[in-house]
C-alpha positions as CSV (number, residue, x, y, z in Angstrom):
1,X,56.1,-44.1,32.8
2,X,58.2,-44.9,29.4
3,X,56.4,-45.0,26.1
4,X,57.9,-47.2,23.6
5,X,58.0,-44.5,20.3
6,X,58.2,-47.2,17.8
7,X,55.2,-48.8,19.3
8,X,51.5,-48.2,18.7
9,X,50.1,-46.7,22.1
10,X,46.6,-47.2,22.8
11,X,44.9,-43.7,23.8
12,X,48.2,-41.7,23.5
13,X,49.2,-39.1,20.3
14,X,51.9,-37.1,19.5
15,X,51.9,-33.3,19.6
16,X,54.4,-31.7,18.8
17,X,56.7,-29.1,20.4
18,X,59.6,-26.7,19.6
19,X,62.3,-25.0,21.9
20,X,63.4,-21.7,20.4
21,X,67.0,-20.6,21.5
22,X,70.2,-19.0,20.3
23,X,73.8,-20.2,20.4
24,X,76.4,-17.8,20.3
25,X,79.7,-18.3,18.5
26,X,82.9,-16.9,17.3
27,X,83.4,-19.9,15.1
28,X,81.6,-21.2,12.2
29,X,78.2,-22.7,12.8
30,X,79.0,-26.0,11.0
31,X,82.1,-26.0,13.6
32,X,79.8,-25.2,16.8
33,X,77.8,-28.0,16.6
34,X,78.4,-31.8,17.0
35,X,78.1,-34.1,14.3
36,X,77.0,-37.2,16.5
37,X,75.1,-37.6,19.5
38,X,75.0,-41.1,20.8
39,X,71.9,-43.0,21.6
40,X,72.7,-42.9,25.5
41,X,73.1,-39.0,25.3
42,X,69.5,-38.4,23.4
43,X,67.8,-40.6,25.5
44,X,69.5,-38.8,28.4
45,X,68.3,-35.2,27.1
46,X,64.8,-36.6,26.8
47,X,64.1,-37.7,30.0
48,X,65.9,-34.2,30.6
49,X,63.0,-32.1,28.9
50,X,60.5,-34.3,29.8
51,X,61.3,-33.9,33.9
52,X,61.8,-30.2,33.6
53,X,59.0,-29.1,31.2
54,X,56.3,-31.1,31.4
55,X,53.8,-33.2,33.9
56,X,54.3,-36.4,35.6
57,X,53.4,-39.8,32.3
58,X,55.0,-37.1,29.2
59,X,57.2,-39.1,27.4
60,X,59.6,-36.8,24.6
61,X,61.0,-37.7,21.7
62,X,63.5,-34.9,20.1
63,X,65.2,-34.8,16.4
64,X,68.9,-35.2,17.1
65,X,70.2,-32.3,15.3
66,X,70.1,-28.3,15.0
67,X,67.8,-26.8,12.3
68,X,67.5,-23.3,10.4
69,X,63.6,-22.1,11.9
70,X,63.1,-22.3,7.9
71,X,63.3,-26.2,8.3
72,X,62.0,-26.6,11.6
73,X,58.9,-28.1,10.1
74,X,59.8,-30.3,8.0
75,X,62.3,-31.6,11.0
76,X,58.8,-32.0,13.5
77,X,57.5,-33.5,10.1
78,X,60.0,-36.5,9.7
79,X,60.0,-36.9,13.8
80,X,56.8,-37.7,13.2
81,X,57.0,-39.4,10.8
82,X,59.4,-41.7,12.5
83,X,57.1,-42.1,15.7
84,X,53.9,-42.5,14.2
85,X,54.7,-44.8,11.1
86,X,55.4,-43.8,7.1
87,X,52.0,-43.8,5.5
88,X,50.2,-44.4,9.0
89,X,47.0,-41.6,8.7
């Protein structure tokens, strides 16, 4: 079952999630991490996480981009923001 994000959903909310993890590098971290990911590759990576980690009718939307754990929340924050609707409450 695929939930349309940009689309009201009748019964359904979002909660949101974090995965923790490292990356290790001998380079800079500006040059360990692509700048682009395209739209095929994040929707690929979602259905990814939502197989592996969670129960049969989970959707997952993820925030295309590596953040400090100091920004994390803002990054959940404009996620969903983006999902739910700007000035929805």
């Amino acid at each position: 079952m695929d939930l349309e994000f940009n689309q009201p959903q009748e019964g359904y909310y979002a909660v949101p999630f974090s995965i923790v993890g490292l990356f290790l590098t001998n380079k800079e971290v500006e040059e360990s991490i692509r700048e682009e990911i395209s739209p095929e590759e994040l929707e690929k990576l979602q259905e990814i996480i939502a197989k592996m980690l969670f129960k049969s009718g989970v959707s997952v939307a993820l925030y295309p981009g590596v953040v400090p754990p100091d920004q994390a929340m803002e990054a959940v924050n404009e996620l969903e923001e983006l999902i739910m609707g700007e000035g929805e409450e």
